[in-house]
VMD Tcl script that draws the C-alpha trace (Angstrom):
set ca {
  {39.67 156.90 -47.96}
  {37.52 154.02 -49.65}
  {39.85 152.91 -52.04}
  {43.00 153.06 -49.40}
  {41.11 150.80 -47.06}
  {40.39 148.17 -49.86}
  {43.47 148.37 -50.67}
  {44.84 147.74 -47.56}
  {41.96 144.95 -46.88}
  {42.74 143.09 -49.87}
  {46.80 143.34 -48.70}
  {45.42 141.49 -45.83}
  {44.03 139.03 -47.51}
  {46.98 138.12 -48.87}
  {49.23 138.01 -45.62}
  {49.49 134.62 -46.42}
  {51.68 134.36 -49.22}
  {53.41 137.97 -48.00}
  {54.73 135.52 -45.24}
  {55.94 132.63 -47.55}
  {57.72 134.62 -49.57}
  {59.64 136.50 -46.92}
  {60.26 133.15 -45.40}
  {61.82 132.09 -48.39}
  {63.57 135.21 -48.70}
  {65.25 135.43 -45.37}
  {65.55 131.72 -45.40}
  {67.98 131.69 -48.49}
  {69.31 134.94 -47.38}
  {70.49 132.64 -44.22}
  {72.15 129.81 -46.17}
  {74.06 132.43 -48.36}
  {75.39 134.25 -45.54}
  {76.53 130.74 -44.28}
  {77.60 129.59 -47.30}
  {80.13 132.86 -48.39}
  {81.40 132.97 -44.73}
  {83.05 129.81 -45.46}
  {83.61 130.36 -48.73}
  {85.15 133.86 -47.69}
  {87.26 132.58 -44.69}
  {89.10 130.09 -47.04}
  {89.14 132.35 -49.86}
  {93.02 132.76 -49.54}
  {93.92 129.98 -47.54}
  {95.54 126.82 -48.17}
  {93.06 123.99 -46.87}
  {94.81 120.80 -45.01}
  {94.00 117.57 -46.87}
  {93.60 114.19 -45.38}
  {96.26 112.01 -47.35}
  {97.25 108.52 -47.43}
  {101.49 108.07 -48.05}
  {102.19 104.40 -49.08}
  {105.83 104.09 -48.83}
  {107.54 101.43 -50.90}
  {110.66 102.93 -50.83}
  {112.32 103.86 -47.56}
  {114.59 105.81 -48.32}
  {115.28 109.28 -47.26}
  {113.75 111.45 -49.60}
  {110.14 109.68 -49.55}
  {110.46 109.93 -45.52}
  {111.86 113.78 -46.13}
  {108.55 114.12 -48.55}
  {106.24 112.70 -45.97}
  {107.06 114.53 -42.72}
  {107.49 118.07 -45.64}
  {103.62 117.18 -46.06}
  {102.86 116.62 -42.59}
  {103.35 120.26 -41.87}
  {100.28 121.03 -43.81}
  {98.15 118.17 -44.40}
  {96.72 114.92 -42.57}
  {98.94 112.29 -43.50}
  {98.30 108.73 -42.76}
  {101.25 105.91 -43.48}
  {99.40 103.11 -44.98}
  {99.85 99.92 -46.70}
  {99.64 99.70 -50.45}
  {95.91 97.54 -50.11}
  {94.23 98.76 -54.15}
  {90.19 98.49 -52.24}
  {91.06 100.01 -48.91}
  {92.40 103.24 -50.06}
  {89.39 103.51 -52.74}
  {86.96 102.60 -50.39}
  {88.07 105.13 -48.18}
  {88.54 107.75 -51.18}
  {85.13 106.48 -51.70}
  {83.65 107.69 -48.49}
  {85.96 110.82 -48.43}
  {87.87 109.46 -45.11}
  {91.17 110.61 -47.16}
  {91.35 113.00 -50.57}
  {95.15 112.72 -51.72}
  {96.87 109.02 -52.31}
  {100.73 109.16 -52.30}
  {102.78 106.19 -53.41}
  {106.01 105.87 -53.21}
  {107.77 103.13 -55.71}
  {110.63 101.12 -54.81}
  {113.77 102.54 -55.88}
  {111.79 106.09 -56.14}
  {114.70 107.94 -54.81}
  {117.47 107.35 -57.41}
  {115.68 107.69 -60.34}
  {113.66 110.38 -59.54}
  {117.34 112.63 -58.42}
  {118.87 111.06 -61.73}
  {115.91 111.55 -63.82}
  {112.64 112.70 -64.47}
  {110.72 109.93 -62.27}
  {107.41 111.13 -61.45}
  {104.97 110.45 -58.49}
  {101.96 108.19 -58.49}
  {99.03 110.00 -56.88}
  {95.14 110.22 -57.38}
  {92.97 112.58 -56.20}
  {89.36 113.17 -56.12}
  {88.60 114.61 -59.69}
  {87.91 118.54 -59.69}
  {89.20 119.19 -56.06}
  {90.11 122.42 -55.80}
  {92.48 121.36 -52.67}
  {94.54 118.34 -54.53}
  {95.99 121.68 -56.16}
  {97.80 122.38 -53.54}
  {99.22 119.04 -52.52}
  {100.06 118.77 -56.13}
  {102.15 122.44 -56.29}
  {103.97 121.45 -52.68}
  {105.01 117.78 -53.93}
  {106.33 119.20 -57.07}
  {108.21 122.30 -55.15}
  {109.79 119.67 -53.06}
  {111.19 117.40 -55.89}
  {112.48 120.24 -57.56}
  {113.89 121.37 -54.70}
  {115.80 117.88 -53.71}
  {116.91 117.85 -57.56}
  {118.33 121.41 -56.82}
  {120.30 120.86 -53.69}
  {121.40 117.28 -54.89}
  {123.18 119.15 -57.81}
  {124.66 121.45 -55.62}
  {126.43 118.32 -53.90}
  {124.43 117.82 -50.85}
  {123.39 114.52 -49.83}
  {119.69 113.43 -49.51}
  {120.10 113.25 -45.96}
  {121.13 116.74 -45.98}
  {118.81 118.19 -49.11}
  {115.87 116.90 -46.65}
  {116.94 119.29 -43.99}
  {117.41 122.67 -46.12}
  {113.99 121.70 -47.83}
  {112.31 120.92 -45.07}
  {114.12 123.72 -42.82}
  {112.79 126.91 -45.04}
  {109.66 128.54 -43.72}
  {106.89 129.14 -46.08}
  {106.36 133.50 -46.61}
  {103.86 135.93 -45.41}
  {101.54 136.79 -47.33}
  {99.44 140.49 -46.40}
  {96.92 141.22 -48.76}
  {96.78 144.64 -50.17}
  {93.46 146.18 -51.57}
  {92.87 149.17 -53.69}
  {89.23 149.09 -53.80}
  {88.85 149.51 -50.04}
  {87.21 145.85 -49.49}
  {90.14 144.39 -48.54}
  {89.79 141.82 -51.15}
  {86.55 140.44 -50.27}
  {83.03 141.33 -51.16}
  {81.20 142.51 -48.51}
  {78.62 139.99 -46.63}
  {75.66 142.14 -46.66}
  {76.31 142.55 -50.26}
  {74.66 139.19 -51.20}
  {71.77 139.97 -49.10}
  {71.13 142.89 -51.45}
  {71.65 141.11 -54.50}
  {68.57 139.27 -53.62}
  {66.24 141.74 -52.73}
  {64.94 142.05 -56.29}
  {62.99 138.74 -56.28}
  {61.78 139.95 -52.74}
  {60.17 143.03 -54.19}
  {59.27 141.66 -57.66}
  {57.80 138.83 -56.39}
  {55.85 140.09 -53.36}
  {54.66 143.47 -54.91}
  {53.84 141.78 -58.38}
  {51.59 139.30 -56.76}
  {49.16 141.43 -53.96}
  {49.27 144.36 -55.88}
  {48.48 142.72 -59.00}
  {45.76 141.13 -57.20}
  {44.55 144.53 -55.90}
  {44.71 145.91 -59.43}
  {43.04 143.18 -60.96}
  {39.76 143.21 -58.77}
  {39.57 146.97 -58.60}
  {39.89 146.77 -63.12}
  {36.96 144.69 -63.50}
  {33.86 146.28 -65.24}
  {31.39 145.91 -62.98}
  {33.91 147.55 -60.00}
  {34.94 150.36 -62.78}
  {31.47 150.97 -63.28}
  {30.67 151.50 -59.30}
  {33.82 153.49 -58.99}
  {33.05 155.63 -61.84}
  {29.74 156.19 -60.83}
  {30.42 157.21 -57.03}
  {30.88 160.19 -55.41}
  {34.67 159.98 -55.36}
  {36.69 161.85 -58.19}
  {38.81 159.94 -60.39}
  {41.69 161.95 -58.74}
  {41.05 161.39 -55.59}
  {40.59 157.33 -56.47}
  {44.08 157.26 -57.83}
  {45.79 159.57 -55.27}
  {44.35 156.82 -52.84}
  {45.29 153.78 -54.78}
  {49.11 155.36 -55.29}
  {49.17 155.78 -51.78}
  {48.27 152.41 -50.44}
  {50.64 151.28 -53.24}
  {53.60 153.26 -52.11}
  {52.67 152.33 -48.22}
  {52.47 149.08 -48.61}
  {55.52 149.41 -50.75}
  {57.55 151.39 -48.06}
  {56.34 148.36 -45.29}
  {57.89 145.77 -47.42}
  {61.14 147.49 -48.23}
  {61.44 148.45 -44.76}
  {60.80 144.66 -43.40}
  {64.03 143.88 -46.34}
  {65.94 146.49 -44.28}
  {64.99 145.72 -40.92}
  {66.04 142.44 -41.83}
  {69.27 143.66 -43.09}
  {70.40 145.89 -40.16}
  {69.46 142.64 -37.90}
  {71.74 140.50 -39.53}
  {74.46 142.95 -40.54}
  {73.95 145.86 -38.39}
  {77.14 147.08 -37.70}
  {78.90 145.76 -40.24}
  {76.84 147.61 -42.98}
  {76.56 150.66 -40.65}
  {80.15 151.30 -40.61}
  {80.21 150.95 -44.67}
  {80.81 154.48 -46.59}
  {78.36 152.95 -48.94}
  {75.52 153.03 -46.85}
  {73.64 155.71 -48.85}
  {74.65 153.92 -52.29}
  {72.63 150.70 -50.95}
  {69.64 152.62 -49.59}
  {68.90 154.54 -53.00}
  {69.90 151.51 -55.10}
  {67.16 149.43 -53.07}
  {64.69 152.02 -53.10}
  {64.67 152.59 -56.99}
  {64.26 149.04 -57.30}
  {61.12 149.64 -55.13}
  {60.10 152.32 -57.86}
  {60.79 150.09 -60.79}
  {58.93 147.13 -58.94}
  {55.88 148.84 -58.37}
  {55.94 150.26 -61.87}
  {55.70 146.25 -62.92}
  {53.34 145.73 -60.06}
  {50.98 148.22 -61.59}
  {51.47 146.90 -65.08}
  {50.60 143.38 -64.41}
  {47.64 144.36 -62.58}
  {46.57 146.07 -65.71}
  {47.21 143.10 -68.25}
  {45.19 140.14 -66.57}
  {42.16 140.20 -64.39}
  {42.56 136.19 -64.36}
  {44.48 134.93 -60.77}
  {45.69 132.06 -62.37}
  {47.48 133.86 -65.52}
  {48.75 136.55 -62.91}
  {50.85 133.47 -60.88}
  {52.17 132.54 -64.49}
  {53.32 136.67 -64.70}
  {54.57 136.75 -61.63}
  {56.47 133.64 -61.69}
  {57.83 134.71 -65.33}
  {59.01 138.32 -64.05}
  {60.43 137.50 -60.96}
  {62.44 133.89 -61.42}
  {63.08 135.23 -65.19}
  {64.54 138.31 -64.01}
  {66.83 136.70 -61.36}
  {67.96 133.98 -63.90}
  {68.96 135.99 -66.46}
  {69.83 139.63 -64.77}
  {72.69 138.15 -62.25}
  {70.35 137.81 -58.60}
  {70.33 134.06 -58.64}
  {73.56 133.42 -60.92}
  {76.66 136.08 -60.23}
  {77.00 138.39 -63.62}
  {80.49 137.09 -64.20}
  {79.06 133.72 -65.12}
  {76.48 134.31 -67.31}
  {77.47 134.64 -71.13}
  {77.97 137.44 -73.16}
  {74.77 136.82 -75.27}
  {72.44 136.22 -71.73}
  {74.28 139.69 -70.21}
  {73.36 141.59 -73.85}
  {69.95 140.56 -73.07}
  {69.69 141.48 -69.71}
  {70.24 144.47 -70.54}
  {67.11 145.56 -71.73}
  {65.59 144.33 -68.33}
  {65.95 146.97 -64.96}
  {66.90 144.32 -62.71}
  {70.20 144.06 -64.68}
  {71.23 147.38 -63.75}
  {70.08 146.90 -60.20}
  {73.21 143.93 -59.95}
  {75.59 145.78 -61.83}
  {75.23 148.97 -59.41}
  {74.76 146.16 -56.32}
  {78.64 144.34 -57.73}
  {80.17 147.57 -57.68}
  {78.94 148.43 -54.40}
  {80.21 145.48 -53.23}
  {83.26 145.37 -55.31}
  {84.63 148.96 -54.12}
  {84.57 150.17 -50.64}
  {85.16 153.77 -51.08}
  {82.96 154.91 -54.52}
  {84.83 158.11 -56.53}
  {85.32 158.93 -59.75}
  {84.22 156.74 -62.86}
  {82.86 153.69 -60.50}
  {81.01 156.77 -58.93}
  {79.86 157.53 -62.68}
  {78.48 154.35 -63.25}
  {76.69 153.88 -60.76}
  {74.97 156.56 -61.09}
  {74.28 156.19 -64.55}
  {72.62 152.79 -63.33}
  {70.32 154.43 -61.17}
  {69.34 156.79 -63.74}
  {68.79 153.58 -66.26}
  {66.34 151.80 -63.73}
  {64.26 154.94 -63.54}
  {64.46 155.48 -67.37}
  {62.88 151.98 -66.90}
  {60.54 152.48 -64.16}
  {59.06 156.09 -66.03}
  {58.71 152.98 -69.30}
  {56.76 150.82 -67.65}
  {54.31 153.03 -66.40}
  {53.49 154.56 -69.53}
  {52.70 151.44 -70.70}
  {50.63 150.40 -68.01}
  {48.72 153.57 -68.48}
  {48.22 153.48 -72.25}
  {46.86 149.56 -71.13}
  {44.56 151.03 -68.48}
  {43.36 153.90 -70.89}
  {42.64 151.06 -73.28}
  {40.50 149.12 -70.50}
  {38.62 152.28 -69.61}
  {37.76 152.87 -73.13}
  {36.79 149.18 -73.81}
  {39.59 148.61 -76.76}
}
mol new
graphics top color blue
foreach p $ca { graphics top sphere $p radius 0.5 }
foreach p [lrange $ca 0 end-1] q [lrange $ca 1 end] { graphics top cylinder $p $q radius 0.2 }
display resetview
């Protein structure tokens, strides 16, 4: 087993950056899972928005509007002072400013009189303070018309109760893309990155001529040096994506154990193991040179995630990036990963296309290693 143990001496070697990378892994791994929690638990809710009401009016309808906002938001009665309120917009102590004009309340029920507010610009959450203000003018102009006073028109507005919402899903998710999903989506760069570089590395010393020469001149047959090179490969292969899943269960254990896509995930994340050791073996074939293998590495795994939807969700990269990405494996990694994620019981045609992206990675895989071996032929022969 003298090809197995340098294999697995070099791996060693090499623990080092193994470590980093699994660091950096598992440490963005952690700030996503923190990150879509949030984002998840306030998904469909409407957030409460500290707001400043400056009330130059008086009357009944602006002190209807204010206490109609105080049952959702953090509102603060406050002088009309121009530098207070945008020093405190400034340092986000309030997000919404209200003012109410003099004489607001008679032209706005005999006209069109609108509000002066400002807002941070591209808050999501001013949406909402915007859509309640406006369903509460149109509902004073409503009931006024109908012949109720303000003071009244203040009490039926602010007197009905918002609805229920319950959320209905098809796809079995109840809306919401699995947590553990996201942890998958990044396992790419994990493998790419991590295989690419040590076994590229091993490939690269054990391809130089005066190695090839030893090798080809010992005692060993060329079939048994490549049975023991594929399996230190696929070991150290089946260690890695075992860490990835160890890490996985840890984290998400019985969420993702209860899933009815367990099996989906498992085979999706293990052809990607295929396909990266297929590029692992290729870029130990092109470059004998550490430095230029870095570059490669670098190229594969960062260009891959760019453009092939691990770092940047499919949905927002352009048509023209997704037509390219589709001549790369990793592409159909995230598309069968999204789908996963995106249905929480897999039949029919979602079952059909996921399938058909397994089968596409391993089209890609079975590529790849052709091509590394027509390269290694070419070494052997000295073309």
């Amino acid at each position: 087993m003298t090809i197995f143990k340098g294999y697995m001496k070099i791996t060693k070697q090499n623990a080092a950056i193994i470590i980093l990378y699994l660091v950096v892994f598992f440490g963005i791994t952690l700030m996503i899972q923190s990150s879509v929690k949030s984002t998840m638990n306030d998904s469909y809710t409407a957030h409460s928005v500290k707001l400043a009401f400056v009330d130059e009016d008086g009357g009944e309808m602006a002190k209807g509007l204010m206490q109609y906002l105080e049952k959702y938001h953090q509102v603060t009665l406050t002088e009309n002072n121009k530098e207070e309120l945008q020093e405190n917009m400034f340092y986000s102590n309030i997000e919404y400013i209200v003012k109410i004009p003099a004489g607001f309340e008679e032209k706005c029920l005999d006209g069109d009189e609108k509000l002066s507010v400002t807002k941070i610009p591209g808050s999501y959450t001013s949406f909402y303070v915007d859509q309640q203000i406006n369903s509460f003018l149109n509902n004073m102009k409503t009931y006024n018309a109908a012949g109720y006073t303000v003071g009244e028109a203040v009490k039926a507005v602010n007197a009905v109760k918002e609805p229920s919402v319950t959320m209905l899903a098809s796809n079995g998710n109840a809306g919401e893309a699995p947590v553990y999903s996201y942890y998958f989506q990044y396992i790419p760069y994990l493998l790419l990155s991590i295989l690419c570089y040590v076994l590229g590395n091993i490939l690269s010393a054990f391809h130089k001529p005066d190695i090839q020469k030893r090798m080809q001149a010992s005692a060993v047959s060329a079939r048994r040096q490549n049975v023991e090179a594929l399996l230190a490969a696929s070991v150290f292969g089946l260690v890695l994506w075992g860490i990835s899943m160890a890490g996985n269960l840890i984290l998400y254990g019985k969420e993702f154990l209860q899933s009815k896509n367990v099996p989906y995930y498992i085979i999706n994340s293990l052809i990607m193991l295929v396909v990266a050791l297929s590029l692992a073996y290729m870029v130990g074939m092109i470059t004998n040179n550490t430095n230029a293998l870095n570059g490669i590495v670098n190229i594969l795994s960062l260009g891959m995630g760019f453009l092939c939807g691990v770092f940047v969700p499919l949905e927002l990269l352009g048509k023209g990036v997704k037509t390219v990405a589709q001549f790369l494996p990793v592409y159909w990694y995230v598309k069968s990963n999204d789908l996963l994620a995106e249905y929480g019981s897999i039949t029919g045609n979602v079952r059909t296309e996921i399938l058909q992206a397994f089968g596409i990675q391993l089209v890609f895989a079975a590529a790849i290693l052709c091509i590394a071996m027509v390269i290694s032929k070419r070494k052997r022969l000295g073309t």
